[in-house]
PDB file with one MODEL, atoms N, CA, C and O in Angstrom:
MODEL        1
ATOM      1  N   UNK A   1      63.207 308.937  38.515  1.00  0.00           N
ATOM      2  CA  UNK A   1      63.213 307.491  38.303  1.00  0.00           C
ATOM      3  C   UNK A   1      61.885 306.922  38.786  1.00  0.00           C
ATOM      4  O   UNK A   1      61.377 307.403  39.798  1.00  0.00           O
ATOM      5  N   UNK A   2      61.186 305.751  38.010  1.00  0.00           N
ATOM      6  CA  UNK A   2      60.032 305.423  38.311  1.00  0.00           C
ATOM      7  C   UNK A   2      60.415 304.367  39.253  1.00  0.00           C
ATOM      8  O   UNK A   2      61.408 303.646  39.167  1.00  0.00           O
ATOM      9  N   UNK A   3      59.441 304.358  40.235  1.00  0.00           N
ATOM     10  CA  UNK A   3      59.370 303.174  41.375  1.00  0.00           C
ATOM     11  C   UNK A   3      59.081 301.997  40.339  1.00  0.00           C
ATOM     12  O   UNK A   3      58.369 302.132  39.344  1.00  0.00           O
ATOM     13  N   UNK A   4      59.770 300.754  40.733  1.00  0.00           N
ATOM     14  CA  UNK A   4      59.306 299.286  40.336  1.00  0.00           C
ATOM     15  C   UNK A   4      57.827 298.813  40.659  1.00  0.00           C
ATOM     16  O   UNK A   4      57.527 298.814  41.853  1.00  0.00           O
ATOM     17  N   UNK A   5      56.958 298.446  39.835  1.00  0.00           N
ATOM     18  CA  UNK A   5      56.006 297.635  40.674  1.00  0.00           C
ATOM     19  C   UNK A   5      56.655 296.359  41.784  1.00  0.00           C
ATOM     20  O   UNK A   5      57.826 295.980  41.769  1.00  0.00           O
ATOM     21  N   UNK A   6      55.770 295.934  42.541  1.00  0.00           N
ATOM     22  CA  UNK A   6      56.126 294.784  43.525  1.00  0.00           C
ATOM     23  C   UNK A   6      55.808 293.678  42.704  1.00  0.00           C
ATOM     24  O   UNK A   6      56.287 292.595  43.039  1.00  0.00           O
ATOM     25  N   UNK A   7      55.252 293.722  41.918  1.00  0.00           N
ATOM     26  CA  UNK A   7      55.320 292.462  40.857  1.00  0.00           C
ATOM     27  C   UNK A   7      55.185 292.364  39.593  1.00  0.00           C
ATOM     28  O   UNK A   7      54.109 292.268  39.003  1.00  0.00           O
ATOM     29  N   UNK A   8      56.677 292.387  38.924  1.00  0.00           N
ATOM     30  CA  UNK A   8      56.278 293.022  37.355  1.00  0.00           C
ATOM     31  C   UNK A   8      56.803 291.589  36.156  1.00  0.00           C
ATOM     32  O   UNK A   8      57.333 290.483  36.267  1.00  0.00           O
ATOM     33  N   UNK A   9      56.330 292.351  35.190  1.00  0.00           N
ATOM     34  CA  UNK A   9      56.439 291.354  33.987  1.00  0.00           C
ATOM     35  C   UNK A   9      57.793 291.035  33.703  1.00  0.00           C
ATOM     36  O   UNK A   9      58.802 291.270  34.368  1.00  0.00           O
ATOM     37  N   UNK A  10      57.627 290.335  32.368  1.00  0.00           N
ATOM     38  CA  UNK A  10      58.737 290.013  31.354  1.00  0.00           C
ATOM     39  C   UNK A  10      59.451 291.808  31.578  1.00  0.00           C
ATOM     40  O   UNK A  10      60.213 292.265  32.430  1.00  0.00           O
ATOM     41  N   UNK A  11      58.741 292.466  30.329  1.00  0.00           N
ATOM     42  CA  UNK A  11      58.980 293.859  30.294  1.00  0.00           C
ATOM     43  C   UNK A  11      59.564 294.671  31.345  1.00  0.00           C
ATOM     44  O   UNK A  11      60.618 295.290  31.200  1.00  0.00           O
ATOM     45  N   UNK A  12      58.810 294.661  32.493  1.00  0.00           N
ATOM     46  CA  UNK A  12      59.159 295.183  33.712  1.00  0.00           C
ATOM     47  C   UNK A  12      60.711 294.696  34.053  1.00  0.00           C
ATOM     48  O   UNK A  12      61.719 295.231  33.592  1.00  0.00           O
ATOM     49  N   UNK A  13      60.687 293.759  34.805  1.00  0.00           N
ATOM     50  CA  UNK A  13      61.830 292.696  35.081  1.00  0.00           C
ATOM     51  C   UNK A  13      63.120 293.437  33.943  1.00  0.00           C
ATOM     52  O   UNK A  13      63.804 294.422  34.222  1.00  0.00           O
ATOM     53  N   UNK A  14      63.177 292.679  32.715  1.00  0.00           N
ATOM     54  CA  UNK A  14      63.959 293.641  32.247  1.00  0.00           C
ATOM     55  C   UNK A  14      64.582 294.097  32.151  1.00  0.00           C
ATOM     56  O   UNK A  14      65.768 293.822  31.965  1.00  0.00           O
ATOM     57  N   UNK A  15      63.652 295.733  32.304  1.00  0.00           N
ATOM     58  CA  UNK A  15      64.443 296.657  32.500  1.00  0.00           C
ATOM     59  C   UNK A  15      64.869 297.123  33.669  1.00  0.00           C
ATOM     60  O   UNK A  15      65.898 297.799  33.637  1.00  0.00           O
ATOM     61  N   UNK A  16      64.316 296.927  34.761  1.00  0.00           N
ATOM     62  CA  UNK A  16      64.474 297.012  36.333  1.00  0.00           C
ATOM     63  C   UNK A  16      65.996 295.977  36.430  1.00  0.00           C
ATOM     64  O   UNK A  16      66.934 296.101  37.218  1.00  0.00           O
ATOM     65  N   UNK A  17      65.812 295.003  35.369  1.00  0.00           N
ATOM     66  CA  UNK A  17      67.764 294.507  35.828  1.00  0.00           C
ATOM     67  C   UNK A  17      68.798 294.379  34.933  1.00  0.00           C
ATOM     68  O   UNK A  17      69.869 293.778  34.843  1.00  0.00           O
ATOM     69  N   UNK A  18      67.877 295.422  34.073  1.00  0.00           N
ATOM     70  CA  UNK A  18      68.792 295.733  33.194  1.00  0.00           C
ATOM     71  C   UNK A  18      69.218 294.639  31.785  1.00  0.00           C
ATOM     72  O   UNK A  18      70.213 294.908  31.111  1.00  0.00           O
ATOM     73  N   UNK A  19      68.447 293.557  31.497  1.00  0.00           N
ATOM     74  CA  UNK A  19      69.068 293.242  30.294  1.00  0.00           C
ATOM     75  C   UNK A  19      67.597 292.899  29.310  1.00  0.00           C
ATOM     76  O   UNK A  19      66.397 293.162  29.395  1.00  0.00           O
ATOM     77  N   UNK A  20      68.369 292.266  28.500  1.00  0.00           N
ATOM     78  CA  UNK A  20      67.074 292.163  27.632  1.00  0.00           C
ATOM     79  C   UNK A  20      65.896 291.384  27.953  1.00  0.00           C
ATOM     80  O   UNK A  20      66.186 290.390  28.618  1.00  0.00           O
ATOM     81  N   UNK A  21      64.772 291.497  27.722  1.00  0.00           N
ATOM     82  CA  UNK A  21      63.810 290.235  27.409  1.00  0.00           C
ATOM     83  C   UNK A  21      63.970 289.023  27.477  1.00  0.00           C
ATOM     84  O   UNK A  21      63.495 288.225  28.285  1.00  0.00           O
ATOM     85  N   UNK A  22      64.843 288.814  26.380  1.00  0.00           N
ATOM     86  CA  UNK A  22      65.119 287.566  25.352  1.00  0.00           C
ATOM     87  C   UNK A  22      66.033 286.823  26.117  1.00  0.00           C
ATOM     88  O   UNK A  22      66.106 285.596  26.051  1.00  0.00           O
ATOM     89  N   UNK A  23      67.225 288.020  27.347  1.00  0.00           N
ATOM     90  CA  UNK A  23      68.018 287.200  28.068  1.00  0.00           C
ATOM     91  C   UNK A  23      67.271 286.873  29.174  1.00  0.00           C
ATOM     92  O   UNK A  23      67.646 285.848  29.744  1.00  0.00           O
ATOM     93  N   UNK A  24      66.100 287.575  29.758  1.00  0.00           N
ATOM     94  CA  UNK A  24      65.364 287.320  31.156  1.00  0.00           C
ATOM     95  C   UNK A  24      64.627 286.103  30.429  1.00  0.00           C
ATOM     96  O   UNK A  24      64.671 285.173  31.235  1.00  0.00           O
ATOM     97  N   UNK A  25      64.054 285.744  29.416  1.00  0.00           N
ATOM     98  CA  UNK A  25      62.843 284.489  29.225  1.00  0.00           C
ATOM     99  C   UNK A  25      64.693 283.527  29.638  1.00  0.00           C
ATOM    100  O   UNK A  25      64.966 283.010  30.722  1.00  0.00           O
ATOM    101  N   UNK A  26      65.633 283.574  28.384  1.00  0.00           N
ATOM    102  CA  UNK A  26      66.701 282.827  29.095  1.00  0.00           C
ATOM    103  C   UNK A  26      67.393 282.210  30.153  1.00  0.00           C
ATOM    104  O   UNK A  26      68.112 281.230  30.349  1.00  0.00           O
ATOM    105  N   UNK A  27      66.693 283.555  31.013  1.00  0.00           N
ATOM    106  CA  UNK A  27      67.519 282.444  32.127  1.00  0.00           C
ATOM    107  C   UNK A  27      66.574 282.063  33.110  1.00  0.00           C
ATOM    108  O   UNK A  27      66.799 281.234  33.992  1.00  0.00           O
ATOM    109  N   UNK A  28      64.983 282.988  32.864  1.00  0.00           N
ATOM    110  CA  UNK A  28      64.601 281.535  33.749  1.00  0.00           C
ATOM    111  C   UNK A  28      63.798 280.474  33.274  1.00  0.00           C
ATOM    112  O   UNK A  28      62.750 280.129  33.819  1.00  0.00           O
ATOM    113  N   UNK A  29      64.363 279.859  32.083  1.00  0.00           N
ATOM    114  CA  UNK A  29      64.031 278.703  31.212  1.00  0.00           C
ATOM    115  C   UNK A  29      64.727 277.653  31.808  1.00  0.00           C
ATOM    116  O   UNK A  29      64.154 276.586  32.029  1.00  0.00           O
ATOM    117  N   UNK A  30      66.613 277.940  32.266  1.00  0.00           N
ATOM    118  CA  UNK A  30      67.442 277.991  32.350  1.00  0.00           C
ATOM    119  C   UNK A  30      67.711 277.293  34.278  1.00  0.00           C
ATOM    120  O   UNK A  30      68.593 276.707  34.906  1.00  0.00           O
ATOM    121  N   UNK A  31      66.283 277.859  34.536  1.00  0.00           N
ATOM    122  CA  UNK A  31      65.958 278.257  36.462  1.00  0.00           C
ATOM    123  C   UNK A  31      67.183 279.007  37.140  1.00  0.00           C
ATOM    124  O   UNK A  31      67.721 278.625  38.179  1.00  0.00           O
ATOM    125  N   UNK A  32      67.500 279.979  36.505  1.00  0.00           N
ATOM    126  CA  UNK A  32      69.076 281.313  36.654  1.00  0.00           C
ATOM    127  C   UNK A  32      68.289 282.386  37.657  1.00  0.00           C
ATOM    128  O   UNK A  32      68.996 283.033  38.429  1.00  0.00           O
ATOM    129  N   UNK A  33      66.833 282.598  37.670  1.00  0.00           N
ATOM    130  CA  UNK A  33      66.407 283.769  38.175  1.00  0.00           C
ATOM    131  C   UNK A  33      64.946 283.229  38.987  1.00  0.00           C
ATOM    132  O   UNK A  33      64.305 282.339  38.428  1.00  0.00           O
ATOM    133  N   UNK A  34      64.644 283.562  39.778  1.00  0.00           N
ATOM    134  CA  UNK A  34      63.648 283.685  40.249  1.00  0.00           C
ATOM    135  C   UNK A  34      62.619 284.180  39.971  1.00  0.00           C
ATOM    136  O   UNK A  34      62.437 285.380  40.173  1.00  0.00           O
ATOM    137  N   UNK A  35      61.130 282.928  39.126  1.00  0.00           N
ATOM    138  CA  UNK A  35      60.016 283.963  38.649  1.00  0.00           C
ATOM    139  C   UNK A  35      59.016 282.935  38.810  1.00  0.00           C
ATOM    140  O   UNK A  35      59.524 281.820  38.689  1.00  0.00           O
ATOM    141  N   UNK A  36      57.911 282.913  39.015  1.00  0.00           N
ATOM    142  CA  UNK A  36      56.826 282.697  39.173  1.00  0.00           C
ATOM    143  C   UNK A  36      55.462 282.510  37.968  1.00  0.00           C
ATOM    144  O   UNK A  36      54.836 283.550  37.760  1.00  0.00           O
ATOM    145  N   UNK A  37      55.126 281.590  37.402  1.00  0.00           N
ATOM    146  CA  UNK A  37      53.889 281.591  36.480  1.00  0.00           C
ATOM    147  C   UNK A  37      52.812 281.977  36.974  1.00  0.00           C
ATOM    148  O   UNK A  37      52.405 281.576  38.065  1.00  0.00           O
ATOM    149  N   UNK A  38      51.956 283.145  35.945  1.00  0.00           N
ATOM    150  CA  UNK A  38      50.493 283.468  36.549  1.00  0.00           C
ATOM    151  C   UNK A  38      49.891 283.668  35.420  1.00  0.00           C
ATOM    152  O   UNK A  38      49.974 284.561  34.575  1.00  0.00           O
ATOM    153  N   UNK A  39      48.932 282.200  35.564  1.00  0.00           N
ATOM    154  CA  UNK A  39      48.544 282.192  34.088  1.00  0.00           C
ATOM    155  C   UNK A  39      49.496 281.747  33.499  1.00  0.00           C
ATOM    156  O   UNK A  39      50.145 280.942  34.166  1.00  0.00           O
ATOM    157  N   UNK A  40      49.885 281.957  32.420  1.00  0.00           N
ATOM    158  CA  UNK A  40      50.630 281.509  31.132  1.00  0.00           C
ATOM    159  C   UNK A  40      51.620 282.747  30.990  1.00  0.00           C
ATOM    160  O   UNK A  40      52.051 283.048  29.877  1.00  0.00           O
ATOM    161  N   UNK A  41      51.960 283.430  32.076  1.00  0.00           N
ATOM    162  CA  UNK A  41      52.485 284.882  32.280  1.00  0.00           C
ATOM    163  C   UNK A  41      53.869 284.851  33.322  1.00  0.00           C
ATOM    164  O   UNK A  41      53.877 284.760  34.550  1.00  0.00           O
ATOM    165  N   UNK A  42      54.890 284.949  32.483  1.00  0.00           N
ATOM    166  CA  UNK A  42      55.489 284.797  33.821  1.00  0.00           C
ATOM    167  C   UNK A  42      56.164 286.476  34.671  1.00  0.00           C
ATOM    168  O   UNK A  42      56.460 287.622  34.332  1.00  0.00           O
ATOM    169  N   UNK A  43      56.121 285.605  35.935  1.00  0.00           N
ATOM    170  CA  UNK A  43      55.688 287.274  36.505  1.00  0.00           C
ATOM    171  C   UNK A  43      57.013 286.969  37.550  1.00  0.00           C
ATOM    172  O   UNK A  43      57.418 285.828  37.770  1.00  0.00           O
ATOM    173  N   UNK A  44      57.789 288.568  38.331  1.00  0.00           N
ATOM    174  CA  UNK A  44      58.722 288.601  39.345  1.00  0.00           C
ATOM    175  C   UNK A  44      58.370 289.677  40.031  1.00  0.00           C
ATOM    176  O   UNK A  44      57.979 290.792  39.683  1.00  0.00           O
ATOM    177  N   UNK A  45      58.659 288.942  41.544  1.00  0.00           N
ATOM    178  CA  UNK A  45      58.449 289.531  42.390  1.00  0.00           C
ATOM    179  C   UNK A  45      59.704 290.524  43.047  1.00  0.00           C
ATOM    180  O   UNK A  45      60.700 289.996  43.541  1.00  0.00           O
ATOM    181  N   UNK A  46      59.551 291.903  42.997  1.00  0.00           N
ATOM    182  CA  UNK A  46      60.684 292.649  43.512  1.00  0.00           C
ATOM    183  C   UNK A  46      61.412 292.035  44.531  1.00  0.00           C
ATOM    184  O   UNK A  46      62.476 291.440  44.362  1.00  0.00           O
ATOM    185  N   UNK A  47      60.843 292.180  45.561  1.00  0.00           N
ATOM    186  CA  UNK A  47      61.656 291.755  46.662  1.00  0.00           C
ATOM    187  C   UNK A  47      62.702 290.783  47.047  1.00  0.00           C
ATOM    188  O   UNK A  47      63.663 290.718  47.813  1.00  0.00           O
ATOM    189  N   UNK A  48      61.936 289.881  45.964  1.00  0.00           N
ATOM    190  CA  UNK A  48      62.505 288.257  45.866  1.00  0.00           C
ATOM    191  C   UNK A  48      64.496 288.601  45.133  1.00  0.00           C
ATOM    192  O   UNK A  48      65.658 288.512  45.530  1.00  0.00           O
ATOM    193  N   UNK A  49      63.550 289.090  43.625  1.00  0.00           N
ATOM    194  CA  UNK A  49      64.438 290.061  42.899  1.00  0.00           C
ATOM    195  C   UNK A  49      65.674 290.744  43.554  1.00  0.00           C
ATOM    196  O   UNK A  49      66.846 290.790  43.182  1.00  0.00           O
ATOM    197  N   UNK A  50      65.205 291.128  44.367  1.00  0.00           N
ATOM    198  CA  UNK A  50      66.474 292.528  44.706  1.00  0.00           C
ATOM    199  C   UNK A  50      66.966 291.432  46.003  1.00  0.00           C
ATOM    200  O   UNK A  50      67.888 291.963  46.621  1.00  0.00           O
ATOM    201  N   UNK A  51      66.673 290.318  46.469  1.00  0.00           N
ATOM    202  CA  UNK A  51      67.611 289.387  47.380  1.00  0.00           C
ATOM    203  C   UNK A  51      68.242 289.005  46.722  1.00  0.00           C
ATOM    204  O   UNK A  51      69.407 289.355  46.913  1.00  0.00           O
ATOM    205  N   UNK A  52      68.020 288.136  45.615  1.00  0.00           N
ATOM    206  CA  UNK A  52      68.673 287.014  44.724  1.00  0.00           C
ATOM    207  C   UNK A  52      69.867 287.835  44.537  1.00  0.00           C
ATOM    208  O   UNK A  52      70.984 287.517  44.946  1.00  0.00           O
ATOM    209  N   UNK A  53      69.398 289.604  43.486  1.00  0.00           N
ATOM    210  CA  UNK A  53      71.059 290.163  43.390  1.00  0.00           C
ATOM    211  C   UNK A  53      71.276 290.277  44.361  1.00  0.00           C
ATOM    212  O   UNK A  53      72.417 289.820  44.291  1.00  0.00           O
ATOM    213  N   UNK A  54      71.132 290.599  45.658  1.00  0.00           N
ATOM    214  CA  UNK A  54      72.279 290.486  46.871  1.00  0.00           C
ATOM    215  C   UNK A  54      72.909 289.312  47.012  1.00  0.00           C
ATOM    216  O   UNK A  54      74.129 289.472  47.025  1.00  0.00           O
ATOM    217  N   UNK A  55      72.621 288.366  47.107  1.00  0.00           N
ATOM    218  CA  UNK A  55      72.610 286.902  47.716  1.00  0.00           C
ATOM    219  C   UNK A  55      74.019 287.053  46.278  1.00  0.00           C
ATOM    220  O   UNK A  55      75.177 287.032  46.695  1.00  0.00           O
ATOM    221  N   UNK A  56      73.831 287.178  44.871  1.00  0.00           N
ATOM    222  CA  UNK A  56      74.636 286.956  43.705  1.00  0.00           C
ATOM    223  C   UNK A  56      76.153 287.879  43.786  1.00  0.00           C
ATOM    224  O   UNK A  56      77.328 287.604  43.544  1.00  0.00           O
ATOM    225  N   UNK A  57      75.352 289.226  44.309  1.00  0.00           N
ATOM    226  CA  UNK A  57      76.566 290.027  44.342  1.00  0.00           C
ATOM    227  C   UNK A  57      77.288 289.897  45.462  1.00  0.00           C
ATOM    228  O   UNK A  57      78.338 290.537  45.517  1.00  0.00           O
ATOM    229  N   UNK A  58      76.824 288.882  46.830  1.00  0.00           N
ATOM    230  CA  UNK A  58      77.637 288.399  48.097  1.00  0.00           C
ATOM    231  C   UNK A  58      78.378 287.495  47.711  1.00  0.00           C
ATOM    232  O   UNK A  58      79.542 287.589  48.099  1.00  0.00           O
ATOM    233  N   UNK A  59      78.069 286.453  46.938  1.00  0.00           N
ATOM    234  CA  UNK A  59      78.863 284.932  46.439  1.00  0.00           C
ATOM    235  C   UNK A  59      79.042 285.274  45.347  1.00  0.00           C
ATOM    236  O   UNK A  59      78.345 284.345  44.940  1.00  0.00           O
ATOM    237  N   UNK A  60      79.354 285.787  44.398  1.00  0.00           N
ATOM    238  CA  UNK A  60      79.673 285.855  43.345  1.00  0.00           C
ATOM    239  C   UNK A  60      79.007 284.678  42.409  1.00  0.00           C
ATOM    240  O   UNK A  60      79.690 283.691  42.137  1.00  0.00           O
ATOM    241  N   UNK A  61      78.059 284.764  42.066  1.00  0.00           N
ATOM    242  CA  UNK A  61      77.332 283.715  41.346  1.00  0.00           C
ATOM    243  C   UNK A  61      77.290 282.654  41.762  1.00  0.00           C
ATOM    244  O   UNK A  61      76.651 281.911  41.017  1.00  0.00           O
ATOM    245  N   UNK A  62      77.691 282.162  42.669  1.00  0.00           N
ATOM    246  CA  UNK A  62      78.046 281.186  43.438  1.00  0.00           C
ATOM    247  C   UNK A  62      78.913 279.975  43.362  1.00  0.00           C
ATOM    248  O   UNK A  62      78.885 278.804  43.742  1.00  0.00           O
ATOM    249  N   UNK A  63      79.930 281.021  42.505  1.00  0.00           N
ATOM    250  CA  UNK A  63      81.332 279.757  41.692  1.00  0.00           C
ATOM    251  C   UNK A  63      82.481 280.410  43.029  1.00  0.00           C
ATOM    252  O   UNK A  63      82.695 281.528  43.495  1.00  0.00           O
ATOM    253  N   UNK A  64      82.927 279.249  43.243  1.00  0.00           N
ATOM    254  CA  UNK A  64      84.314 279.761  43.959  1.00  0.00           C
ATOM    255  C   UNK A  64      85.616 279.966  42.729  1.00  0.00           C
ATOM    256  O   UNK A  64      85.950 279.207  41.818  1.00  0.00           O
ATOM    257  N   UNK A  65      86.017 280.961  43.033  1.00  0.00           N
ATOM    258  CA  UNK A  65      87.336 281.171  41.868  1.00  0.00           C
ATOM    259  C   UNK A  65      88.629 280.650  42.747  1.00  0.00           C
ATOM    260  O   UNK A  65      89.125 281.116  43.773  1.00  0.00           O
ATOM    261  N   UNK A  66      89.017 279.390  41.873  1.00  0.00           N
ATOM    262  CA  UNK A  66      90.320 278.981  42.583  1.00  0.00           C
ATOM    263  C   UNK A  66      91.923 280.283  42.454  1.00  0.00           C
ATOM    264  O   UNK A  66      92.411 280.884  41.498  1.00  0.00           O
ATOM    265  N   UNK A  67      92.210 280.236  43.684  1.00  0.00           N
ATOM    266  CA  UNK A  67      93.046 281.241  43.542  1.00  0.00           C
ATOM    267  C   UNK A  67      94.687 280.387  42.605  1.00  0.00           C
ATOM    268  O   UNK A  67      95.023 279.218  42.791  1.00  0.00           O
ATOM    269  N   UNK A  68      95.295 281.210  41.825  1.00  0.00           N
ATOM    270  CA  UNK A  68      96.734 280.775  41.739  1.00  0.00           C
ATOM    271  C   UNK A  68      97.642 280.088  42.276  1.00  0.00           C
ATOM    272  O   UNK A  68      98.093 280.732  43.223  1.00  0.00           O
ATOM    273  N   UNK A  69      98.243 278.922  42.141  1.00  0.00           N
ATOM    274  CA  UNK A  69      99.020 278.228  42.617  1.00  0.00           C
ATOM    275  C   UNK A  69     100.468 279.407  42.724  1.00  0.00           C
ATOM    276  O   UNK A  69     100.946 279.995  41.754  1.00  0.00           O
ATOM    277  N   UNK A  70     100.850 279.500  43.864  1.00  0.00           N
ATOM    278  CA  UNK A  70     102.293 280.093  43.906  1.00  0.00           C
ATOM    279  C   UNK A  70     103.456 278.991  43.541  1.00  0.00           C
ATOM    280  O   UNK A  70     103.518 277.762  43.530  1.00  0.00           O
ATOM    281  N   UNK A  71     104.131 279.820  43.319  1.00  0.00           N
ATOM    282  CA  UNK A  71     105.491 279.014  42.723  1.00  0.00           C
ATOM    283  C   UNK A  71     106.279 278.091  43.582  1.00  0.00           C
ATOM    284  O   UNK A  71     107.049 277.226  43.165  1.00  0.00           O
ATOM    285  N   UNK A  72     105.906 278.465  45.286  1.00  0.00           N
ATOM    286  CA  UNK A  72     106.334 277.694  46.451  1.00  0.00           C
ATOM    287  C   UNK A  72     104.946 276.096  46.260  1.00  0.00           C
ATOM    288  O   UNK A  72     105.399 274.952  46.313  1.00  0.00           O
ATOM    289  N   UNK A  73     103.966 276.234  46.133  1.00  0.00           N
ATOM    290  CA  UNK A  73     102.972 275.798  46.181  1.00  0.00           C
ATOM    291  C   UNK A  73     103.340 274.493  45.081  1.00  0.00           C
ATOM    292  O   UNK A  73     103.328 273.314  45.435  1.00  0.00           O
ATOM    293  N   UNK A  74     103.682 274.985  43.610  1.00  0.00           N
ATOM    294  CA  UNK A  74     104.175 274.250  42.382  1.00  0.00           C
ATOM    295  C   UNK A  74     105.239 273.257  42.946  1.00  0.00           C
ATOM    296  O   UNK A  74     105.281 272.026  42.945  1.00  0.00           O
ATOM    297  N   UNK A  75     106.177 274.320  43.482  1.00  0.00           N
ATOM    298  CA  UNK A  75     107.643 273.507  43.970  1.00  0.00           C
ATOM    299  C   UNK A  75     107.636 272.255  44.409  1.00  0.00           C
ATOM    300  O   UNK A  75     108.260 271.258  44.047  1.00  0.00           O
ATOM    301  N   UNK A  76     106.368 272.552  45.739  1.00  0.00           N
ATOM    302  CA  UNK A  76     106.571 271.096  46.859  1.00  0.00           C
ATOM    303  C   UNK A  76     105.797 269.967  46.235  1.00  0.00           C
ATOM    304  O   UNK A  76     105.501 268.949  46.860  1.00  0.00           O
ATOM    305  N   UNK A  77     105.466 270.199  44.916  1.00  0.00           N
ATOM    306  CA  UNK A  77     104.888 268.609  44.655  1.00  0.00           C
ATOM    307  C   UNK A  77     106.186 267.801  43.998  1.00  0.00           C
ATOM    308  O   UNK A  77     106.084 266.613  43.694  1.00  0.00           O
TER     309      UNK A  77
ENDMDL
END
């Protein structure tokens, strides 16, 4: 497996997280991802990168999922 650069492209980015291009220009059009302009180039920084998925895969995107009302819960209104 090839090491990531510490600061890679469109291209790079990518494939280092796995989806397309077309969805990485998406989402940070979107401001979904963390990236940086250089030049007219937009560029990501690993490190930054590999927090954000932690930080995403700790909170879950950062939606709380309301849990199920129980049937005791329904009752008392």
């Amino acid at each position: 497996m090839v090491e990531a650069p510490e600061v890679m492209n469109i291209r790079q980015a990518s494939e280092y997280l796995g989806v397309s291009p077309d969805t990485l220009y998406k989402y940070v059009y979107e401001e979904k991802i963390p990236a940086f302009k250089l030049g007219n180039r937009w560029k990501f920084k690993k490190t930054i990168l590999d927090s954000w998925m932690e930080r995403k895969s700790t909170v879950g995107e950062g939606k709380i999922k309301k849990r199920p009302r129980t049937a005791r819960a329904v009752a008392g209104r």
